[in-house]
N, C-alpha and C positions, 0 to 999 in steps of 0.2 A: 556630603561624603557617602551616607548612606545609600541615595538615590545611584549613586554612580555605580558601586556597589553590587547593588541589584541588578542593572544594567547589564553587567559585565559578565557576573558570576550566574543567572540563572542557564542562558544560554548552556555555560559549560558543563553544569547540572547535565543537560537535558542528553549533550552529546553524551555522557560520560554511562550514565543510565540506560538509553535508550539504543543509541548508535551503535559503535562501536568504538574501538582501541587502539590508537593509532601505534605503527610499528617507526614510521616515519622512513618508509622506504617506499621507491616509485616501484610500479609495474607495468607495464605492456601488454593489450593485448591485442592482438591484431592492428599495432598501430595507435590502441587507444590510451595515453595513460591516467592511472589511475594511484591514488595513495593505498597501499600494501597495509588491511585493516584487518585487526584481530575482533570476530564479533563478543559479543557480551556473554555473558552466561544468559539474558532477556533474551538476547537476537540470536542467539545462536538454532536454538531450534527452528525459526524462520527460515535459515540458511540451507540447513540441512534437508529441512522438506521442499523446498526450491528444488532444489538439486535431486531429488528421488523423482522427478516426472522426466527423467531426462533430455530435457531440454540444456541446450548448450547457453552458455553466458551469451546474451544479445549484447550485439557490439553496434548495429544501426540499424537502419527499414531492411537493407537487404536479407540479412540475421530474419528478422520478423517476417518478410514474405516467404522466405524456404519454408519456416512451419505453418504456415498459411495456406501453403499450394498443396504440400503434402500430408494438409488437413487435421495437423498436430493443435491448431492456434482455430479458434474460433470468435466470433464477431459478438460483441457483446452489444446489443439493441441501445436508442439512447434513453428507453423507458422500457419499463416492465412491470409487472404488478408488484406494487410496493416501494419502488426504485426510480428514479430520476438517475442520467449520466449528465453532469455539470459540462461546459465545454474545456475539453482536455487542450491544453495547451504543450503539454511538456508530458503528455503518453499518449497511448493509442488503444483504442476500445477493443484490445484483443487476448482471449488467454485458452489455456489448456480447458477442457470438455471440462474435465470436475469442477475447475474454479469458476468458470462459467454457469453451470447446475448449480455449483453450493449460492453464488452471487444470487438467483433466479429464488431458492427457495427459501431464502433468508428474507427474502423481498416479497414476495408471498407471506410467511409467519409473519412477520413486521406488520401489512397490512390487515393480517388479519385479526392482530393484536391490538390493533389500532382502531380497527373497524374505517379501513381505508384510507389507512394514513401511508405517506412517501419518507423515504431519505432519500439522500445526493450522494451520489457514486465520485468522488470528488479525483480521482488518480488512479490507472490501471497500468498496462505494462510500460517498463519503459527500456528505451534504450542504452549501451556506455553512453553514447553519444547525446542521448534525450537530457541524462542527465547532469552532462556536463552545462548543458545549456539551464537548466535549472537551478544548479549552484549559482549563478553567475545572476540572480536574484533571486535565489533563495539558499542565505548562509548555513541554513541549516540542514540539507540537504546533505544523505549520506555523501560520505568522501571516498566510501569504499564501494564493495560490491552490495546490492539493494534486493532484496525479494522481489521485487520488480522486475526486476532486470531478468527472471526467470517465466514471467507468463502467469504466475498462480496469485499473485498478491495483488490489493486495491485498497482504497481507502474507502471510510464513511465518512462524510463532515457530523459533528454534533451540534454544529448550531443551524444547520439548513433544514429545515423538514417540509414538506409539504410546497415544496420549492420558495420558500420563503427564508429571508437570513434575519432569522431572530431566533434566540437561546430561548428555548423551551424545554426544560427541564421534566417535565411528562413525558415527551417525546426520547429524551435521551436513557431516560429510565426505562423504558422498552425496547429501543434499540441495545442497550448494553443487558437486556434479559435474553434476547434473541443471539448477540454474542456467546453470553454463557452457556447459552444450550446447545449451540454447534462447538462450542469450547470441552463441553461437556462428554459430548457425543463422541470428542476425538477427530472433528472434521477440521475446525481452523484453528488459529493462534490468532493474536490479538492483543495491540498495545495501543494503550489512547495514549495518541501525541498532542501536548499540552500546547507545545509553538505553534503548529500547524490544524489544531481544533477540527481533530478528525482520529479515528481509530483507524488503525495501518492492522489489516488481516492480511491472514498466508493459509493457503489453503492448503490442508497434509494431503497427500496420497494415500488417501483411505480404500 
């Protein structure tokens, strides 16, 4: 009984903490729909600095190529110093100039705190669309609107480093000092997702 328990209940934890709120009404957007979520008091600021680069809610490729052409969205390399981009399945290696720098020079520190160590860029922008395909295996996968879904946000995995998938625990303790001090700085936000064994950043409009 216990086992089941756990099963059941940590999930909802996770949504309930991390996610957001569900209002339990559908939305529209341009055709896409999506469940009508109230973010958290955690996710809300993610939200909010989303939305300060003004970029419009991505609804598909098309969404992502206009700021592309019009030089808004930029091509995130699939290595950098410091940094490995895992193969993106369900986003696309692309986001606004600052999230791009802030990614670039967190990957730099990290290495150099490391003395040439890597992490795995695990998740970058995505689309309504990207993500609906993501739900559809992965339950835990916002319901609502995502900081992704704006160009400024990615993930880190904490158990890949050095392109290797093994929990190394040195490695995560410098990667989350490197958090802190762009946290610090006032450049990003940052929540370790415990389902998904990766830290979800949002880059502010500094």
């Amino acid at each position: 009984m216990k086992k089941f328990l756990c099963v059941v209940f940590v999930p909802f934890i996770y949504n309930l903490q991390y996610a957001q709120v569900a209002k339990n009404t559908m939305r529209d957007f341009k055709g896409i729909k999506f469940i009508n979520i109230e973010p958290t008091a955690l996710y809300k600021p993610h939200i909010d600095a989303s939305k300060s680069f003004g970029v419009q809610l991505l609804k598909d490729s098309k969404t992502v190529q206009k700021y592309i052409n019009n030089g808004k969205f930029h091509k995130i390399k699939k290595s950098g110093k410091g940094y490995h981009v895992q193969k993106l399945d369900h986003s696309r290696p692309w986001m606004v100039s600052k999230a791009k720098a802030t990614l670039e020079k967190m990957g730099a520190k990290f290495s150099k705190d490391t003395k040439g160590g890597t992490f795995t860029v695990s998740s970058i922008t995505r689309t309504l669309e990207d993500q609906n395909r993501l739900r559809r295996v992965n339950s835990n996968a916002s319901l609502g609107i995502s900081s992704h879904n704006y160009g400024n946000s990615f993930d880190i995995s904490y158990i890949r480093f050095n392109n290797v998938l093994k929990y190394n625990p040195k490695m995560e303790v410098a990667l989350e000092k490197v958090l802190k001090y762009y946290t610090n700085a006032g450049r990003i936000y940052y929540i370790k997702e415990k389902q998904q064994r990766c830290y979800h950043i949002t880059v502010r409009n500094y």
